[in-house]
Structures are given as structure tokens and as C-alpha cells.
C-alpha positions in Angstrom: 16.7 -13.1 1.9 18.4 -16.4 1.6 20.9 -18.4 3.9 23.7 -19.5 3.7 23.3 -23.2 3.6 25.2 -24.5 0.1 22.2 -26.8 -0.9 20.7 -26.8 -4.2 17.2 -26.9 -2.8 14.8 -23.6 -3.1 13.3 -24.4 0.2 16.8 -24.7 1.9 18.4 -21.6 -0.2 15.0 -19.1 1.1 14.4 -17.8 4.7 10.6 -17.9 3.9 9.9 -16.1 7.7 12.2 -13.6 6.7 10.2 -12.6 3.8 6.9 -13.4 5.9 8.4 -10.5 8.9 9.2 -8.2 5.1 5.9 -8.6 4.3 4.5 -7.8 7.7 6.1 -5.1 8.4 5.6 -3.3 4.9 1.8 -4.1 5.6 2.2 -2.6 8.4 3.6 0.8 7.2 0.4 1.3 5.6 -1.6 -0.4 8.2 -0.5 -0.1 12.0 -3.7 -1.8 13.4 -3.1 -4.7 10.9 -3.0 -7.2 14.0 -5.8 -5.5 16.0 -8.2 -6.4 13.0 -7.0 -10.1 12.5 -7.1 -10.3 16.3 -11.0 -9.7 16.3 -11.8 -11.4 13.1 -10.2 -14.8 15.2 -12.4 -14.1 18.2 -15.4 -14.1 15.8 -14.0 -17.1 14.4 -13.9 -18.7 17.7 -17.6 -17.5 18.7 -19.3 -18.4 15.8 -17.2 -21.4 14.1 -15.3 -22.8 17.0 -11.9 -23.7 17.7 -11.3 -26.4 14.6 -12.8 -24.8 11.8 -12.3 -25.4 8.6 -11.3 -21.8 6.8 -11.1 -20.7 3.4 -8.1 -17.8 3.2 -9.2 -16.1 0.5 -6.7 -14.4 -1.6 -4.3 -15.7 1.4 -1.1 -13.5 -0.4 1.8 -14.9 1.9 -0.6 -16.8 3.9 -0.7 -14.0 6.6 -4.4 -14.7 8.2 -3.4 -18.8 7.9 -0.9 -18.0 10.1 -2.5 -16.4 12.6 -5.1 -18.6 12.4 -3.1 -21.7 13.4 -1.0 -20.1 15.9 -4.3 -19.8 17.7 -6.2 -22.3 17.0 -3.5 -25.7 16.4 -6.8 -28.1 15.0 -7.7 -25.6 12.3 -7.2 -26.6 8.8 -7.1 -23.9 6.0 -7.1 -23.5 2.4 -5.4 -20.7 0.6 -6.1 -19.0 -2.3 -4.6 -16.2 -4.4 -3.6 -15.9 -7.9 -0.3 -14.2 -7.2 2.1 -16.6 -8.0 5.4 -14.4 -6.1 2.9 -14.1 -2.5 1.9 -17.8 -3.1 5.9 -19.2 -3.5 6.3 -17.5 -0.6 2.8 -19.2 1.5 3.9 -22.6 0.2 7.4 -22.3 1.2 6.0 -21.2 4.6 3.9 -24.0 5.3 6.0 -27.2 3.4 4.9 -30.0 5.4 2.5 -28.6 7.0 -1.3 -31.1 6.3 -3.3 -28.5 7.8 -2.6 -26.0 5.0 -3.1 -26.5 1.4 -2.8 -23.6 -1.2 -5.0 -23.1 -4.7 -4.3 -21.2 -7.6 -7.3 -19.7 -8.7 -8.3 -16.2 -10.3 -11.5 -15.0 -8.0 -12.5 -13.5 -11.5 -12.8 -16.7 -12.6 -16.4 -18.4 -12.5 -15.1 -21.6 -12.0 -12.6 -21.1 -9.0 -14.7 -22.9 -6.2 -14.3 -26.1 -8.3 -11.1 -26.3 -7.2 -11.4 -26.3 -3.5 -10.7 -29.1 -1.8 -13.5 -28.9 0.2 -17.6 -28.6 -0.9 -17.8 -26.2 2.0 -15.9 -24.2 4.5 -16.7 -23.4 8.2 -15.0 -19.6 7.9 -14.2 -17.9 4.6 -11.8 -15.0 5.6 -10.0 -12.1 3.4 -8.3 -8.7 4.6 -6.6 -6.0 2.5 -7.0 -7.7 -0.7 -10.7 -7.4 -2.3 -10.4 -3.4 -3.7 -8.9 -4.9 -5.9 -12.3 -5.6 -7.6 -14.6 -3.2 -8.7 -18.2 -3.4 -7.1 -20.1 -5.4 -9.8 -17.2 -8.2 -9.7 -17.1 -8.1 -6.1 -20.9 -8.4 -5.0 -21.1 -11.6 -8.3 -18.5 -12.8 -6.0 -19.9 -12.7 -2.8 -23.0 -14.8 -3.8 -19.8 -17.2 -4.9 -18.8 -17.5 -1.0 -22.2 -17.6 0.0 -22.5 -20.9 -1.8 -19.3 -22.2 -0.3 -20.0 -21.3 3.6 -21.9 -23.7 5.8 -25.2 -22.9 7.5 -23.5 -20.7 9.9 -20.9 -20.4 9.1 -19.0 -16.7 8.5 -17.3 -15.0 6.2 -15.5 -12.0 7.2 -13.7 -8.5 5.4 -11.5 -6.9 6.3 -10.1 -3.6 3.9 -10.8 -0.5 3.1 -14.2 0.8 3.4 -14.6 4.5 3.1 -17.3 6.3 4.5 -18.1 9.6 1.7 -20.3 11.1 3.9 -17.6 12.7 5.9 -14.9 14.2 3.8 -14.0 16.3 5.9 -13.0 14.0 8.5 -11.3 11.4 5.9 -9.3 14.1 4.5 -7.8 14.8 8.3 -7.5 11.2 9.0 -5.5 11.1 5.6 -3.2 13.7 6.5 -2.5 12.6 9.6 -1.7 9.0 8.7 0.9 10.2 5.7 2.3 12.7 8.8 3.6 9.2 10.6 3.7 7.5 7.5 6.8 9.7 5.9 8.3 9.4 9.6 8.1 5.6 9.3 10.0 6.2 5.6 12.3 7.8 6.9 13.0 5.5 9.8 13.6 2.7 6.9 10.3 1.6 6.7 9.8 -0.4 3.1 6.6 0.8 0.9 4.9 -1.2 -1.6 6.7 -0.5 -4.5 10.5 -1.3 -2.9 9.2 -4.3 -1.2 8.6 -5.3 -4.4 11.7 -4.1 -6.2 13.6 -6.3 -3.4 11.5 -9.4 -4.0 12.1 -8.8 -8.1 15.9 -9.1 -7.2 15.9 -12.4 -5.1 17.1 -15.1 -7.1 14.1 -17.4 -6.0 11.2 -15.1 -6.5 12.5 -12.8 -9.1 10.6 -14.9 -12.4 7.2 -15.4 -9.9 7.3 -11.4 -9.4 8.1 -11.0 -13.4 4.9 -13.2 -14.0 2.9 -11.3 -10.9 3.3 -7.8 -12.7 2.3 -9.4 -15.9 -1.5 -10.6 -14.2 -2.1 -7.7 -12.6 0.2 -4.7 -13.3 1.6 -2.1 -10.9 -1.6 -2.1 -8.6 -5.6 -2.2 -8.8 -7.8 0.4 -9.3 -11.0 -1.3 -8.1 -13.2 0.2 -5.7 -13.5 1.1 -1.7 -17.3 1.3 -1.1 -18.4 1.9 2.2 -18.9 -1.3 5.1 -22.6 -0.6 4.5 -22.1 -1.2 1.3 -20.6 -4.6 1.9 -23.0 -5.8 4.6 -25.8 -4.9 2.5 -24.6 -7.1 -0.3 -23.9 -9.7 1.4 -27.4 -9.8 3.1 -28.3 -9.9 -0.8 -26.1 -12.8 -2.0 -27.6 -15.4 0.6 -25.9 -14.2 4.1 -29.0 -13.8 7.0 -27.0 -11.3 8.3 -23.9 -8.9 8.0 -22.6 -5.8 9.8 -19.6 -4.1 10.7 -17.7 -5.7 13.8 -14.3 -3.3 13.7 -13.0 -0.8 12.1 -10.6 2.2 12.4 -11.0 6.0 10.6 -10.4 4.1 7.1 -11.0 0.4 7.2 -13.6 -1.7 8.6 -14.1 -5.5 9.2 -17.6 -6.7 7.8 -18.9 -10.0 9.6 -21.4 -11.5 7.4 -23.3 -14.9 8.9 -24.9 -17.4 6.9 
């Protein structure tokens, strides 16, 4: 995915949207209510932190959810962070210029990440597909971490996969189903994780980040998908006055904690 421009610069050489729309859409393949979810996480951005808040992407990836964010809300500012050094190239390269957005490079792992945020505090902290990665005991150590980085009323919000295991019956049809229009997506051309990344380890500008990307974290997690009660309930524990569930589809939810 790069033009045709003859410069010597990365930036110049690399559609960035292009591989924004590549990332999109394979998120999508997996995901086809992606946009609903970031749609109400925004209006419960707006209702509870305004129209200029200051937000914390966390584990922005390409910078999807900044994105969004500031196509709605022009006065925002956000911060992203991610460890991912191929997704990050590709959120800087994005938003180059840009003095809303700044990106980190932090491991969430890490007990020491908040240290370097910009900010002391942030009026939203926002995250979606991206924290199975962790098992549970990582995760909930790290929710008390964005509980001591959110404002007095200020939100953080979660959106992933959040299984419910009291009805296997019913996540076993949803499952079926979704592969059903999955493999007709395939073979409609319709990239999956694994070629997405095959074509990003062949472009000439992100080929070493992907090398190094596959070194941190291998070929994918194997963390854990407890259920949204799960989540709320921990956050309630790590300092949030209140959390529950304010979306969610047969397989994923979107957990709304306040502080």
C-alpha cells in the first residue's frame, strides 16, 4: 500500500488510510457491528465527559477509536497507547501533524506505564477488541491502574469479548452462524487476521515493525474472555462507583464503568 510519489520520505512513500480501510475492514470480517459499538461508546462519551474530553486510547492499535473520536468530537484530544510497534507506525503515520493526538509506547503489563502519559489524568479511558489479550489476574491489577488515571467522573469503557457460559447452547449457535457468513465473506475476498498480516510483513515500510511485533507477542493471545459481569464487577472493585454493561451483541459486550 504505497504511492507512487518518487520521494524518499516514509510518510510520502505509505497510503496510511489505505492500510487504516485494511485494517477496518479485516476487523470487520470478524466483527460486523464493529461501528455500532464505537458508535455508543461516543454517545456515552458525550453524556458523561462532554464534547472536549480528554481520552486515553488504550491499546489504540492503528488508532481506530481516535479516529472516530475526533471525527465527532473536533476539540477532543487523545493519547494512544499500544505496544505494537507495526499498528503504532501505522497510528502515527495517520495522525502526523495532528496536536490533538499523541501516541505512547508502553507494555500495559508493565507497572510503570502510566508514568508515561502525558497527562496525570484523563477525562475517558477507552479500549475495544484488545484486552483478551490478558488473562484475568493481569487484567483486573490493571483496572485498578485506570482507575487511578480517570477523573472523578470520568469513564472508562470496554469493549471485547465477553462470553456469557451460562448458555452454551445458544453460544455454540451464535458461533455457527457467524463462521456461516464468515466463510461467505472469505470467499468474497474478505482478508482474515493472519493474511492481513502476511501483507503488512511484505510492505517495505512495515515489514521490520511486523518482524519485531511477532517477536513481543507471537502469533496471537491466549488470555481470557470472562463474562461482562465479570468486568463490571471488577471494576466496581478497583475504585469505579459504578459499572455495567451498556451494549452488546450474542458475543461481545461494551462495559461502561464510572468513577
Amino acid at each position: 500500500m504505497t504511492s507512487g510519489t518518487g520521494t524518499d520520505t516514509t510518510t510520502a512513500r505509505t497510503d496510511w488510510q489505505a492500510w487504516q480501510e485494511s485494517w477496518d475492514r479485516q476487523q470487520e470480517w470478524y466483527m460486523p457491528d464493529r461501528e455500532e459499538r464505537f458508535r455508543v461508546m461516543l454517545d456515552m462519551v458525550e453524556a458523561l465527559a462532554g464534547t472536549a474530553p480528554r481520552v486515553l486510547d488504550l491499546a489504540c492499535g492503528t488508532g481506530t477509536i481516535t479516529a472516530r473520536l475526533l471525527a465527532r468530537f473536533p476539540n477532543a484530544t487523545s493519547t494512544g497507547v499500544d505496544l505494537d510497534p507495526a499498528l503504532l507506525a501505522i497510528a502515527r503515520g495517520t495522525f502526523e501533524g495532528d496536536d490533538r493526538v499523541s501516541f505512547v509506547t508502553a507494555d500495559l503489563k508493565d507497572p510503570e506505564w502510566t508514568s508515561r502519559l502525558p497527562y496525570d489524568t484523563y477525562d475517558a479511558v477507552l479500549t475495544a477488541t484488545a484486552l483478551h489479550w490478558l488473562h484475568s489476574e493481569p487484567l483486573a491489577v490493571l483496572y485498578g491502574r485506570i482507575a487511578g488515571i480517570v477523573r472523578d467522573g470520568g469513564v472508562f469503557m470496554n469493549a471485547d469479548h465477553m462470553i456469557d457460559e451460562s448458555t452454551p447452547r445458544i453460544n455454540e449457535a451464535e458461533r455457527a452462524q457467524r463462521h456461516v457468513r464468515m466463510d461467505q465473506a472469505k470467499k468474497n475476498g474478505a482478508l482474515d487476521w493472519a493474511e492481513w498480516w502476511e501483507l503488512a510483513g511484505k510492505d517495505p515500510v512495515l515489514a521490520a515493525p511486523t518482524a519485531r511485533r511477532f517477536e513481543i507477542y507471537g502469533e496471537h493471545a491466549d488470555g481470557d474472555t470472562p463474562s461482562a459481569e465479570w468486568h463490571a464487577r471488577v471494576l466496581r472493585e478497583k475504585g469505579f462507583g459504578e459499572a455495567r454493561t451498556v451494549w452488546r451483541s450474542p458475543s461481545d459486550a461494551l462495559v461502561l464503568a464510572v468513577k
